[in-house]
Structures are given as structure tokens and as C-alpha cells.
HTML snippet that shows the backbone in 3Dmol.js (N, CA, C, O; Angstrom):
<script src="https://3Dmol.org/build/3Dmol-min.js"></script>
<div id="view" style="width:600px;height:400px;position:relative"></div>
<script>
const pdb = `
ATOM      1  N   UNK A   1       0.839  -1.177   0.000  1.00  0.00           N
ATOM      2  CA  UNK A   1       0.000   0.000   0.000  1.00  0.00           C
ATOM      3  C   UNK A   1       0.885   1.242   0.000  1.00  0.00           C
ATOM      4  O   UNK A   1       1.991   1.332   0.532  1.00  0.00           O
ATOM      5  N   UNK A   2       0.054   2.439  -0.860  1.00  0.00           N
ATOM      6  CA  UNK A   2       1.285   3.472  -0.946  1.00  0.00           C
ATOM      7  C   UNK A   2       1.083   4.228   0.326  1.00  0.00           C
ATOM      8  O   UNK A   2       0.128   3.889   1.024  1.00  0.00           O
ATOM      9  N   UNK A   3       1.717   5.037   0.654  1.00  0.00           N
ATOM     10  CA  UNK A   3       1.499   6.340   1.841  1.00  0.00           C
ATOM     11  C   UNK A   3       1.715   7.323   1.222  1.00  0.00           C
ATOM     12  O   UNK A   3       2.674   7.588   0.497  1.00  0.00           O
ATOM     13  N   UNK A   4       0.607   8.063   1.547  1.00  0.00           N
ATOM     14  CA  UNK A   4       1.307  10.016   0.981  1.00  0.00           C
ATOM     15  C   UNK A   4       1.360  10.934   1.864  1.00  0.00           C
ATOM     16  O   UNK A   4       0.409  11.713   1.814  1.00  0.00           O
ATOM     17  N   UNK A   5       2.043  11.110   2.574  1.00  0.00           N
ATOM     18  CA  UNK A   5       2.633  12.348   3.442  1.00  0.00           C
ATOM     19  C   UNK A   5       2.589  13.927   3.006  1.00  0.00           C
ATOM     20  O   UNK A   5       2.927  14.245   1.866  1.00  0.00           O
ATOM     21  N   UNK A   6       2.193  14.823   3.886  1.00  0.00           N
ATOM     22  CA  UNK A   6       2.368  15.809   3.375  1.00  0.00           C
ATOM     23  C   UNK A   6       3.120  17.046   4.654  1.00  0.00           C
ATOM     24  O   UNK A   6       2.806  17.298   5.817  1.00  0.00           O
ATOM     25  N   UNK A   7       3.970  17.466   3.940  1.00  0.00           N
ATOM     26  CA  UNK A   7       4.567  18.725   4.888  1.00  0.00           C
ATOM     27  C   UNK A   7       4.771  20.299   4.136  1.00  0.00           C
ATOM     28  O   UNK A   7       5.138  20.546   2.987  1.00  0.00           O
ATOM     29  N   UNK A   8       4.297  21.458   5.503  1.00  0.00           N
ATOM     30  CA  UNK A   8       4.569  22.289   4.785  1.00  0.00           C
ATOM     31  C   UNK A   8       5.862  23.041   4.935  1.00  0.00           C
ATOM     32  O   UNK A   8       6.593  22.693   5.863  1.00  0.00           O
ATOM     33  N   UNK A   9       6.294  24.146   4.052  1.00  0.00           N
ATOM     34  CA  UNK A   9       7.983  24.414   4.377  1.00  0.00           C
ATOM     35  C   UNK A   9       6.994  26.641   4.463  1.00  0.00           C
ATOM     36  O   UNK A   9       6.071  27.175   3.848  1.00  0.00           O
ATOM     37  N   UNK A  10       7.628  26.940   5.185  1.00  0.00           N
ATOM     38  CA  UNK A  10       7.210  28.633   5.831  1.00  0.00           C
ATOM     39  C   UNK A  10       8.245  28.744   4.681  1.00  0.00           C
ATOM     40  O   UNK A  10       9.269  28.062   4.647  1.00  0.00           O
ATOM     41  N   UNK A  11       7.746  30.047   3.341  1.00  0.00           N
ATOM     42  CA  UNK A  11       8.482  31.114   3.027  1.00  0.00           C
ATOM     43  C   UNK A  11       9.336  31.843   3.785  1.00  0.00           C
ATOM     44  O   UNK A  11      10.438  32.195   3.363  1.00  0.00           O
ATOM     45  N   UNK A  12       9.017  32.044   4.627  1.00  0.00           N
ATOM     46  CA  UNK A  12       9.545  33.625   5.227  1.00  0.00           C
ATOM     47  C   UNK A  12      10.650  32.450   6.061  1.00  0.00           C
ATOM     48  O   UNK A  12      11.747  33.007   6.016  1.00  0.00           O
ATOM     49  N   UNK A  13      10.741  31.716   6.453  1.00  0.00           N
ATOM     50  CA  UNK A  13      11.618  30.944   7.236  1.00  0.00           C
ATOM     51  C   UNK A  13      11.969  30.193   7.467  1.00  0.00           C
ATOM     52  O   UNK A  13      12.239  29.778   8.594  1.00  0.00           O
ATOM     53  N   UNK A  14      12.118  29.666   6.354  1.00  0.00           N
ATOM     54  CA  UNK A  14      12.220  28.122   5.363  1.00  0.00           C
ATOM     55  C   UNK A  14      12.513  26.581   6.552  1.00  0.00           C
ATOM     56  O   UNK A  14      13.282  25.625   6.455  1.00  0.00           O
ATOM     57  N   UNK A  15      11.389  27.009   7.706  1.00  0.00           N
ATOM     58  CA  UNK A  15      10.918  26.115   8.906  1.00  0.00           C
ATOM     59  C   UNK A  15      10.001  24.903   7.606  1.00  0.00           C
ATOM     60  O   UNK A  15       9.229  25.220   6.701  1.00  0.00           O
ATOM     61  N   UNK A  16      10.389  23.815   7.931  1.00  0.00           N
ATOM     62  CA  UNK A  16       9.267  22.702   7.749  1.00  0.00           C
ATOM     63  C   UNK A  16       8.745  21.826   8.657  1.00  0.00           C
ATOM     64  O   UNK A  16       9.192  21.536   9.767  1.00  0.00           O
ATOM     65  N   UNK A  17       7.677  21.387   8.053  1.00  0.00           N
ATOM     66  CA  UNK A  17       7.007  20.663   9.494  1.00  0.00           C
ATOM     67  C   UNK A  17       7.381  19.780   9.570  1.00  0.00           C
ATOM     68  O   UNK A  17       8.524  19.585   9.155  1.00  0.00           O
ATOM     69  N   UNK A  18       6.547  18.629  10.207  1.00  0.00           N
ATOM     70  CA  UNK A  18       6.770  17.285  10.376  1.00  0.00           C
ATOM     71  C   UNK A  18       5.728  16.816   9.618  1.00  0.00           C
ATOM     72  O   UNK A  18       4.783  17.494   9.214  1.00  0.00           O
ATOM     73  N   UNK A  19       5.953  15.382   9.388  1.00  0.00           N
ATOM     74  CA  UNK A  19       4.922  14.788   8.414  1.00  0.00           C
ATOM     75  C   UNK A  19       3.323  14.712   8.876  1.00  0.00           C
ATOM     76  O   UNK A  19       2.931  14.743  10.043  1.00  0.00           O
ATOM     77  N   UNK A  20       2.556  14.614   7.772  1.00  0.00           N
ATOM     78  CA  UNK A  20       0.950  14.486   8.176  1.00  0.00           C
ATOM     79  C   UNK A  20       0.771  13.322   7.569  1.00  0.00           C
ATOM     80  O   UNK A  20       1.705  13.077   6.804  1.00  0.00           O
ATOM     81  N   UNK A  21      -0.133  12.423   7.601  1.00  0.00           N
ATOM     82  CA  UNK A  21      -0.389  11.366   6.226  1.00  0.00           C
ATOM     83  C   UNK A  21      -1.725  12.326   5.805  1.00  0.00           C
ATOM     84  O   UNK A  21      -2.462  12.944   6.573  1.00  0.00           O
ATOM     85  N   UNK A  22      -1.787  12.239   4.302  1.00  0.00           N
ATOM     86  CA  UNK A  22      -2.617  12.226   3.326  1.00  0.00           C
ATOM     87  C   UNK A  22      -3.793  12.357   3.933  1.00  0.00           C
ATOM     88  O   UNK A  22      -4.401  13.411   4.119  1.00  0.00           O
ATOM     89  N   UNK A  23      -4.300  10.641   4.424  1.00  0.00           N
ATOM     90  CA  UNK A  23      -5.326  10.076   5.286  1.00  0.00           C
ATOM     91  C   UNK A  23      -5.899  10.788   6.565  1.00  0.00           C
ATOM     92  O   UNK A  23      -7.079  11.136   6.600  1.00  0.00           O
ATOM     93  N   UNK A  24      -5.220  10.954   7.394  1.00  0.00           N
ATOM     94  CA  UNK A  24      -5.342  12.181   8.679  1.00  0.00           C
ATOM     95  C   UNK A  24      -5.700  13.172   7.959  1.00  0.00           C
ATOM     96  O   UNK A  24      -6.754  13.604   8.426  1.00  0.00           O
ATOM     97  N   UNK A  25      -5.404  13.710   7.144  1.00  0.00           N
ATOM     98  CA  UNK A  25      -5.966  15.242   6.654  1.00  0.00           C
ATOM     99  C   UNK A  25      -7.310  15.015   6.103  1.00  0.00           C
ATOM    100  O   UNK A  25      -8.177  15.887   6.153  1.00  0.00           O
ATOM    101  N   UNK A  26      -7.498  13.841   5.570  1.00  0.00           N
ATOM    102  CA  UNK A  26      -8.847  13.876   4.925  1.00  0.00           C
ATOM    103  C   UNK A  26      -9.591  13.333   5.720  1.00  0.00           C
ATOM    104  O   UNK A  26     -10.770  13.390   5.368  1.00  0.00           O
ATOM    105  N   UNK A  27      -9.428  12.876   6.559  1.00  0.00           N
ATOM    106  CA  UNK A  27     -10.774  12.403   7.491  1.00  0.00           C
ATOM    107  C   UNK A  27     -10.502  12.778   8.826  1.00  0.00           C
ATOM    108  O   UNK A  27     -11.429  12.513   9.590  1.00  0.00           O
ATOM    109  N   UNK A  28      -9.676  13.226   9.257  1.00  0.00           N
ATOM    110  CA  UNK A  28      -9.041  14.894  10.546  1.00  0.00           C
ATOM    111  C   UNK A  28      -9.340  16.266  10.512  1.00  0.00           C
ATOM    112  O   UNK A  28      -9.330  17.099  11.418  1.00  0.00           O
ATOM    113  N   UNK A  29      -9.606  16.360   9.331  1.00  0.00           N
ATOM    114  CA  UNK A  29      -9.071  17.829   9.072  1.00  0.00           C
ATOM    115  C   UNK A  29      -8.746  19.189  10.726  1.00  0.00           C
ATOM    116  O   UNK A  29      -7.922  20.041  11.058  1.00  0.00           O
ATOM    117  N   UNK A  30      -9.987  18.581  11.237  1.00  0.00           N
ATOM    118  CA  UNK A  30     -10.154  19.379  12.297  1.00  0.00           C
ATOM    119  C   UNK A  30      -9.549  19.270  13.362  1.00  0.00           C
ATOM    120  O   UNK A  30      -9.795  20.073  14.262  1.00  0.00           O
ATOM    121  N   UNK A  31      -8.668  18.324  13.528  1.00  0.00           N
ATOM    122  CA  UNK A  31      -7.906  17.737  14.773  1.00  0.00           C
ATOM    123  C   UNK A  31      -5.945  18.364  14.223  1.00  0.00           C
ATOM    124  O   UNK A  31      -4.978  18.814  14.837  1.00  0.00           O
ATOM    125  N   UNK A  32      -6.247  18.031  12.827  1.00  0.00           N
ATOM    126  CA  UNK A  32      -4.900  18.607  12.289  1.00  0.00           C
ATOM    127  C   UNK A  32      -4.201  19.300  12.467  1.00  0.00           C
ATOM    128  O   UNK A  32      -4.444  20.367  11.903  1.00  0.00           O
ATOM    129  N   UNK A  33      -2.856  19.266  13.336  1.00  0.00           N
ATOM    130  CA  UNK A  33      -1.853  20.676  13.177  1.00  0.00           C
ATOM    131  C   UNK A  33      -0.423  20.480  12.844  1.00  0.00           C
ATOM    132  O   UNK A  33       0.297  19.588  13.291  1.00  0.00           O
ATOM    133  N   UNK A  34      -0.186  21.151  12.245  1.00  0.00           N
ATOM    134  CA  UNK A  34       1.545  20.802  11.661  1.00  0.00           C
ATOM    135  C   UNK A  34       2.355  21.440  12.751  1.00  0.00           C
ATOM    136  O   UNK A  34       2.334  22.572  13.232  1.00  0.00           O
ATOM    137  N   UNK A  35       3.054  20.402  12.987  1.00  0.00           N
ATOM    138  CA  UNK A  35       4.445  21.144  13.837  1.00  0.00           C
ATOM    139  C   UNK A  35       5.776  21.034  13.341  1.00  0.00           C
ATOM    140  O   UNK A  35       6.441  20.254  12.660  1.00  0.00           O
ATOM    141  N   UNK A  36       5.937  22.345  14.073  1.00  0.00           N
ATOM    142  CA  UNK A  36       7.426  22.763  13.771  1.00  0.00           C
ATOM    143  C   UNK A  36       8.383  22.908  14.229  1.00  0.00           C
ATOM    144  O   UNK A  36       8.387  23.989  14.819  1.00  0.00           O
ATOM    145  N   UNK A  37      10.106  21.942  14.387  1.00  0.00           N
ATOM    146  CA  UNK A  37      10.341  21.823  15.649  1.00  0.00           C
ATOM    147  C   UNK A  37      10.078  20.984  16.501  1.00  0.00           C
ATOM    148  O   UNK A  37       9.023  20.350  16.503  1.00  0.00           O
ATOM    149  N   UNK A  38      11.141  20.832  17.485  1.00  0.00           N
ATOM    150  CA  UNK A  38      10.798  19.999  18.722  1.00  0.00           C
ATOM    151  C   UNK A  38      10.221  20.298  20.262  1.00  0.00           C
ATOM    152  O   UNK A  38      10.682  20.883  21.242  1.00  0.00           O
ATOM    153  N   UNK A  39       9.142  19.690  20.009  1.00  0.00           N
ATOM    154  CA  UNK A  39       8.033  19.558  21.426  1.00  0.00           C
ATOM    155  C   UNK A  39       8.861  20.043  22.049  1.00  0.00           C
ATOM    156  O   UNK A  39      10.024  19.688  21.859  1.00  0.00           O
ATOM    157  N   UNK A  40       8.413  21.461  23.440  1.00  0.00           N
ATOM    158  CA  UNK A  40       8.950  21.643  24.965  1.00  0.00           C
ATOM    159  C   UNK A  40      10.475  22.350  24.420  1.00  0.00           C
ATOM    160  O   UNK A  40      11.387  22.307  25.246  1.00  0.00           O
ATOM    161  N   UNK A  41      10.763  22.973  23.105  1.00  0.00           N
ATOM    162  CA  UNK A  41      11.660  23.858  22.644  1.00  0.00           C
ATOM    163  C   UNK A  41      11.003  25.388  22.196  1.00  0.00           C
ATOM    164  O   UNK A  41       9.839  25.610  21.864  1.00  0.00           O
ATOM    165  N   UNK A  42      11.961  26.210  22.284  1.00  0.00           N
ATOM    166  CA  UNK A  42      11.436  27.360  21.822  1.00  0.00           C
ATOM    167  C   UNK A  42      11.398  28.007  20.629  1.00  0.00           C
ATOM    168  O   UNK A  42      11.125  29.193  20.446  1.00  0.00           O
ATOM    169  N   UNK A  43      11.793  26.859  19.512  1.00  0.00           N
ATOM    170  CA  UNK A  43      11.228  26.918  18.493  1.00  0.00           C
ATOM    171  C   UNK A  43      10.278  26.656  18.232  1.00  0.00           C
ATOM    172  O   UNK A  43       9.736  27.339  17.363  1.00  0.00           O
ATOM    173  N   UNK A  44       9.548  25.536  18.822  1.00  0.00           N
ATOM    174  CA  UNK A  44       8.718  24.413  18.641  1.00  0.00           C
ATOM    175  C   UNK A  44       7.140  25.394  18.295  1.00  0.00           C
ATOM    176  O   UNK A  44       6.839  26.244  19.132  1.00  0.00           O
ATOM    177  N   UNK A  45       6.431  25.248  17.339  1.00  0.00           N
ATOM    178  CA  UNK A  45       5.295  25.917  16.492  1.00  0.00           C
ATOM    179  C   UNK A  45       4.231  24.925  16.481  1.00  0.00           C
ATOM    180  O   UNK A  45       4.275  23.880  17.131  1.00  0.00           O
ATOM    181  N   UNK A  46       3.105  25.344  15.592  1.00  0.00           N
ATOM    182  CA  UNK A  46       2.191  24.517  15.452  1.00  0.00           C
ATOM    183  C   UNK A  46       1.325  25.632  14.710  1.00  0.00           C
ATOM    184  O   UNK A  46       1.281  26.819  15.031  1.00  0.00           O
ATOM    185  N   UNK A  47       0.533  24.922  13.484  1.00  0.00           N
ATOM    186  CA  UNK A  47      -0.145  25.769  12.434  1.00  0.00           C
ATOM    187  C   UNK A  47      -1.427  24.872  12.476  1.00  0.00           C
ATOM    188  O   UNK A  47      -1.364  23.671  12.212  1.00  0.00           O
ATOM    189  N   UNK A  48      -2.386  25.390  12.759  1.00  0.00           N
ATOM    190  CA  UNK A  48      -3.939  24.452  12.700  1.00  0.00           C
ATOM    191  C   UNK A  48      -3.925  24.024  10.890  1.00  0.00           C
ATOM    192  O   UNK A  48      -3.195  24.836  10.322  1.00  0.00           O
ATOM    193  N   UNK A  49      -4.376  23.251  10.136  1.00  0.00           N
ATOM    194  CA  UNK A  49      -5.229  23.063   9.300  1.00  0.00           C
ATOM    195  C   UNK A  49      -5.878  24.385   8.933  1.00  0.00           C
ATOM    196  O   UNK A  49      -5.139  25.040   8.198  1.00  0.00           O
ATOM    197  N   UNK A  50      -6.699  24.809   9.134  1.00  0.00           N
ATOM    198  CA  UNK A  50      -7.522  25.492   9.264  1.00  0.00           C
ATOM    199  C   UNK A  50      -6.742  26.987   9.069  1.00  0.00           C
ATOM    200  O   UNK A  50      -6.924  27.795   8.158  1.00  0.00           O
ATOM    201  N   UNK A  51      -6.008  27.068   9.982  1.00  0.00           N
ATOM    202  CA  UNK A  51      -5.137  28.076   9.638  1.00  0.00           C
ATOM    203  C   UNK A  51      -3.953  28.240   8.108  1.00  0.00           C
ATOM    204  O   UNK A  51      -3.681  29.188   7.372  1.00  0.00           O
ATOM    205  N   UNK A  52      -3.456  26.643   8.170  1.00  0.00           N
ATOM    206  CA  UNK A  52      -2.615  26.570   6.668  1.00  0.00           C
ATOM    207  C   UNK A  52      -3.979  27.304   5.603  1.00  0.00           C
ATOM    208  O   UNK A  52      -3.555  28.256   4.948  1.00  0.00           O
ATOM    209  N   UNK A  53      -4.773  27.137   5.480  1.00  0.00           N
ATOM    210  CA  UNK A  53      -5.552  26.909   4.500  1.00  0.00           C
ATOM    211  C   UNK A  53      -5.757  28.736   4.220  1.00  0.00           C
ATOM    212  O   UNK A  53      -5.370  29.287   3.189  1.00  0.00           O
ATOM    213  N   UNK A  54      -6.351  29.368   5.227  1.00  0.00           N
ATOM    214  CA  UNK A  54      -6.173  30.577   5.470  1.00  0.00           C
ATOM    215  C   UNK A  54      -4.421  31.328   4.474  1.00  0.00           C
ATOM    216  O   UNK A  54      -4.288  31.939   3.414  1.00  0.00           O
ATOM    217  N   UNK A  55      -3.607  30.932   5.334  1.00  0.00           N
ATOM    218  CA  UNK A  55      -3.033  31.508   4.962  1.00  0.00           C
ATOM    219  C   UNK A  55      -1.177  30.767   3.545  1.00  0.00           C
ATOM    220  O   UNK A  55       0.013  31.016   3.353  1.00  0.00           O
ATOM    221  N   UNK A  56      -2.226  29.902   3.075  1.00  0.00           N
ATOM    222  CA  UNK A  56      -1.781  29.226   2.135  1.00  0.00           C
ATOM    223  C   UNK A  56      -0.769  29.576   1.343  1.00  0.00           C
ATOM    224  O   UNK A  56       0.174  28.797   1.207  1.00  0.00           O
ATOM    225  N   UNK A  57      -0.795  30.894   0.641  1.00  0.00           N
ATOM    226  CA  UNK A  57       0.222  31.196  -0.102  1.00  0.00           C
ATOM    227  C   UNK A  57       1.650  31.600   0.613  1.00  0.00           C
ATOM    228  O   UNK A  57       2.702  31.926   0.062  1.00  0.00           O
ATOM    229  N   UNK A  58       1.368  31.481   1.944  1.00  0.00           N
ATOM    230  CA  UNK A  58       2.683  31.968   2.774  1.00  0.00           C
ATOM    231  C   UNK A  58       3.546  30.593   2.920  1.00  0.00           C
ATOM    232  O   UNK A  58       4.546  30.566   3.637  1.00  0.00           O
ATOM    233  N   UNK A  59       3.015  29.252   2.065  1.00  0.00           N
ATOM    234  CA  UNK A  59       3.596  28.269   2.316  1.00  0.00           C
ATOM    235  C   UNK A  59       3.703  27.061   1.230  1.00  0.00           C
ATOM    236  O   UNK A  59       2.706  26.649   0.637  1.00  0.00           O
ATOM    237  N   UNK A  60       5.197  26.458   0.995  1.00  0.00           N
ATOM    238  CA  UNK A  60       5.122  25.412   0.183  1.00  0.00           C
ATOM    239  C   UNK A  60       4.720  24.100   0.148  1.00  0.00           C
ATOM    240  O   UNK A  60       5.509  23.510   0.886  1.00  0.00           O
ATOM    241  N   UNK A  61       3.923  23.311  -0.305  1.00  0.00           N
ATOM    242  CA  UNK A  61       3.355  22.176  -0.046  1.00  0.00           C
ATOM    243  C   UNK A  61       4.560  20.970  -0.653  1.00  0.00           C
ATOM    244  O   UNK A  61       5.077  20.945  -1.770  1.00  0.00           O
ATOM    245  N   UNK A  62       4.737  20.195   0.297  1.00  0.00           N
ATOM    246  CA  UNK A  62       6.063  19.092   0.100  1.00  0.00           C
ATOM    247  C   UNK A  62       5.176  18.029   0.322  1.00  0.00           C
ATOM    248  O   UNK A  62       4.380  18.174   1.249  1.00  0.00           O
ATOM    249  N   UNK A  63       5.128  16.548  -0.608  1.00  0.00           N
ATOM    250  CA  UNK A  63       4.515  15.797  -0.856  1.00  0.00           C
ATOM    251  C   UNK A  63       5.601  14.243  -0.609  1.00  0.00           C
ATOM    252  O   UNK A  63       6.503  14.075  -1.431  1.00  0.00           O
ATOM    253  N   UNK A  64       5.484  13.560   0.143  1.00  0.00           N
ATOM    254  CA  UNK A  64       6.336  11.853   0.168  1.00  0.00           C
ATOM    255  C   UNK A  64       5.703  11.160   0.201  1.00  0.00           C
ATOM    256  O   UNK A  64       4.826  10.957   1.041  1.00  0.00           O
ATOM    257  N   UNK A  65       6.055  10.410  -1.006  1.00  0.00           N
ATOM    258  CA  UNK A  65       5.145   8.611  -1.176  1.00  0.00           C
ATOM    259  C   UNK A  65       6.078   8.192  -0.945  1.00  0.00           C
ATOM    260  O   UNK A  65       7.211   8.507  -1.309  1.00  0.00           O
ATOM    261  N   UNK A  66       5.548   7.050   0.003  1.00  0.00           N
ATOM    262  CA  UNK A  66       6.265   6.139   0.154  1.00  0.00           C
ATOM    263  C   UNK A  66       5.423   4.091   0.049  1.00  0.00           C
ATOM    264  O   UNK A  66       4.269   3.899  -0.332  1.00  0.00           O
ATOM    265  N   UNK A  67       5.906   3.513   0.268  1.00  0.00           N
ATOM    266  CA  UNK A  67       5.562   2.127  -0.235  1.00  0.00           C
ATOM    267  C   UNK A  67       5.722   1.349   1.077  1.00  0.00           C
ATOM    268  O   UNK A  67       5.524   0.135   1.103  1.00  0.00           O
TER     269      UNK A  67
END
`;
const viewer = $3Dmol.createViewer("view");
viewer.addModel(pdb, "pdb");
viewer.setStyle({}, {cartoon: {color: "spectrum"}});
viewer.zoomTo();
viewer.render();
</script>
């Protein structure tokens, strides 16, 4: 079975997230948040779904299949 992952990468600060599957986004949407960074650091981010979508063009969409 394939997997499709998706991460986004910030323009302004070429931060990327961590992976989502495909699957979680389409039947999550609402639970969804991309993080950025490591948990309990002060980098560490988080972008709702909801919010990517909003503000979409501020960000590149990175796509991994894997098998």
C-alpha cells in the first residue's frame, strides 16, 4: 500500500514541518496541526489546518510517497 505524506515548508523561514499522512488530513481535518520543531523547545510551532488553508500562499506544499 502506498502512503502520501504531506509537509509544509514557511516562506519567510524556510521552517518545515513534520509529516501528516494524506489520510489524517482527509478524514481529521479538524484535529490537524503541523508542527514545527521539537516539542517543549522554543522553536517548537504549530499551524492548525484550518489556519494553513487561510493563509496558504505563505507556504510550500512538500509531498512523500512512500511504499
Amino acid at each position: 500500500m502506498i502512503k502520501i505524506f504531506i509537509q509544509i515548508r514557511d516562506k519567510e523561514t524556510s521552517k518545515i514541518s513534520d509529516a501528516v499522512s494524506l489520510q489524517d488530513i482527509v478524514y481529521r481535518q479538524n484535529e490537524i496541526e503541523f508542527e514545527f520543531g521539537e516539542y517543549g523547545t522554543e522553536e517548537y510551532e504549530t499551524l492548525s489546518y484550518k489556519d494553513f488553508l487561510f493563509y496558504k500562499d505563505n507556504y510550500d506544499l512538500l509531498v512523500q510517497i512512500k511504499d
